[in-house]
N, C-alpha and C positions, 0 to 999 in steps of 0.2 A: 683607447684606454680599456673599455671593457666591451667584450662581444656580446652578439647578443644573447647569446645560451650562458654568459655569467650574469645577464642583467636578470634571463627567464628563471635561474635559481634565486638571486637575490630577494627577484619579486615573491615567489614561494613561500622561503623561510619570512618575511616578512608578512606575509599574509598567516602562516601556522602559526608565529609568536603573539600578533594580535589578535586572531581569531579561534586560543588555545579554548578556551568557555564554550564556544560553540559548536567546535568541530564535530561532537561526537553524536549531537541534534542533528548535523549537518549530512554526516554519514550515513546515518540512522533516517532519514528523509529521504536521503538519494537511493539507501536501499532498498526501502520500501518501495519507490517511484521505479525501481527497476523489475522489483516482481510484479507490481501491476502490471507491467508494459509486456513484460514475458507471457504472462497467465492472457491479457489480451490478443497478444500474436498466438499466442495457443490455440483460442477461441476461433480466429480468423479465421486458421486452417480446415476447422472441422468442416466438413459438407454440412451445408444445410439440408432439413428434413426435404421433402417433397412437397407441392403446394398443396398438396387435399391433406397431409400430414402432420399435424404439429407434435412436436417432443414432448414427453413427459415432462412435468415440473420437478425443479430441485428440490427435497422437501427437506428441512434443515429440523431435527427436533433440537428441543432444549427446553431453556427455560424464560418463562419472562417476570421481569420485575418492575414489581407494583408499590411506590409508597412503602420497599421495606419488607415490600411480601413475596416470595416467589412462587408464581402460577405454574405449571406446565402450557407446553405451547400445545393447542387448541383447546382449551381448556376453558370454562368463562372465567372472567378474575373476579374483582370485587365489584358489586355492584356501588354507583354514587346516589 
């Protein structure tokens, strides 16, 4: 009656028509889940330092938020 590559679309569209609400969480998840794993194989590659050697630190400025407030980062915030 039906092979199995018209059963493997069937299943498909029947999983897009019921899972129409979700999908775009869905995609949106998976591609997120795919640049970590890129940005991690990236890291892999690199050589590590030497063992008397360690790398410099990332240092990320910005900002940080307080109850409302925003500090600069290293900065002290509010004291409690």
């Amino acid at each position: 009656m039906f092979g199995l590559s018209e059963l493997a679309v069937i299943l498909v569209v029947v999983i897009a028509v019921l899972a129409a609400r979700k999908l775009p969480e869905l995609t949106r998840a998976a591609g997120k889940s795919a640049r970590i794993l890129k940005a991690e194989a990236r890291a892999l590659k690199e050589e590590p330092a030497p063992a008397g050697e360690q790398p410099a630190p990332h240092v990320i400025r910005g900002e940080t938020v307080v109850s409302g407030t925003t500090t600069p980062t290293g900065a002290p915030g509010p004291q409690a």
